[in-house]
N, C-alpha and C positions, 0 to 999 in steps of 0.2 A: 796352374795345374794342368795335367797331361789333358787329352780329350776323352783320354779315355780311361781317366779316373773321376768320380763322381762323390763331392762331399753330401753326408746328408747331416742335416738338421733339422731340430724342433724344441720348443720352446717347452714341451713336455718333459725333459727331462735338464739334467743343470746344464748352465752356458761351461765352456771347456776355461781349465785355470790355468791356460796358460794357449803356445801357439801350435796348436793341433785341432782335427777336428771331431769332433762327438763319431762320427763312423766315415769309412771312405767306403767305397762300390769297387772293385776294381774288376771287371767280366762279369764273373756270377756269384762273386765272394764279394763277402758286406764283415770288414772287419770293424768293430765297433771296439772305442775306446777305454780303459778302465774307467769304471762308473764306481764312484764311490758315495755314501748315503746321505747324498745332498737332497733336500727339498727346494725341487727347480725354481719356484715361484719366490722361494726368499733367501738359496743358498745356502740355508743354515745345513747342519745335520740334524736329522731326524731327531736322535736320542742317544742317550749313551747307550743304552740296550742294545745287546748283540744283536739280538731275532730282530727289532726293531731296524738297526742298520742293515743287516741280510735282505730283507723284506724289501727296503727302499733299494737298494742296490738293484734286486730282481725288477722289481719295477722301472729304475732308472732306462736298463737296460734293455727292456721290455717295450717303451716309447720309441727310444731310437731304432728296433728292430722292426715296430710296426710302420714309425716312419717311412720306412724305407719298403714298406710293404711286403713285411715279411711277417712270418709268426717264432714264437720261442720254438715249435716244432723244425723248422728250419736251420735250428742253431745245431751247426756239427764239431763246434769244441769250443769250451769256456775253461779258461785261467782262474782260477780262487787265490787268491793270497789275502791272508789271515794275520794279523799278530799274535795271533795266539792258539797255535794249531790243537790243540784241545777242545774248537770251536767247533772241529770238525763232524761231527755226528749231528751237533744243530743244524750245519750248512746242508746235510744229505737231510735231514727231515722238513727243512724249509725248500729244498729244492723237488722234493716228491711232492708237493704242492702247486710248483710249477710247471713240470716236469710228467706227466701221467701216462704219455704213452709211449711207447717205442717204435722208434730205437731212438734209445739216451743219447745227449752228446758226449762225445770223449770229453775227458775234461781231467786238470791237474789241480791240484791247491797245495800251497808251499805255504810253511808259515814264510813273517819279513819282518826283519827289526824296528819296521814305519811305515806310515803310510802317508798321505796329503793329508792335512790338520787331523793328525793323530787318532783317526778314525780305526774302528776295529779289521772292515774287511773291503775289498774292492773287488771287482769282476772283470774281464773284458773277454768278449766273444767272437766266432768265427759265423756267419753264418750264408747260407748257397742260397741263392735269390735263383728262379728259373725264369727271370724274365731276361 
């Protein structure tokens, strides 16, 4: 890896399912990977429940942002994709949760025909580290 890209990790959030890494540093952006609503500690998913996997998603993502010592305020664009875009008004009331002050990140959500073990939703974020 470059010198001047930086992977982070933490045992806080799920190990990656395949060959990439939970977030890269690259200057003062901290891209972080789609997180989907695994519970780090035994991989499972959460629950079938939407808000349930929302919740752990935000959280997933959450770990690796602090990881890297940052906060969710820091985050300047998050990706949603949904299987089932009708989700969408839970994902905006579960994100006013995490979410409280401004300014919001930019952010898109697409439904998708699938996701990793047929989970409802995934995230992944942008986020500006000022160190």
């Amino acid at each position: 890896m470059s010198k001047k890209l930086q992977s982070i990790a933490t045992k806080n959030a799920p190990a990656a399912l395949g060959p990439y890494s939970q977030a890269i540093k690259a200057g003062q952006f901290i891209y972080v990977s789609g997180q989907i609503p695994l519970i780090p500690k035994t991989m499972e998913i959460v629950s079938d429940d939407f808000n349930e996997q929302a919740v752990q998603v935000f959280n997933n993502l959450r770990a690796i942002i602090e990881e890297a010592g940052c906060r969710f305020t820091d985050i300047v664009k998050i990706n949603v994709y949904l299987k089932d875009l009708s989700n969408f008004q839970k994902v905006n009331a579960i994100m006013e949760t995490f979410f409280m002050e401004k300014p919001f990140p930019a952010r898109a959500a697409v439904e998708v025909s699938r996701l990793p073990k047929d989970v409802e939703i995934e995230m992944d974020a942008v986020v500006f580290s000022d160190d």
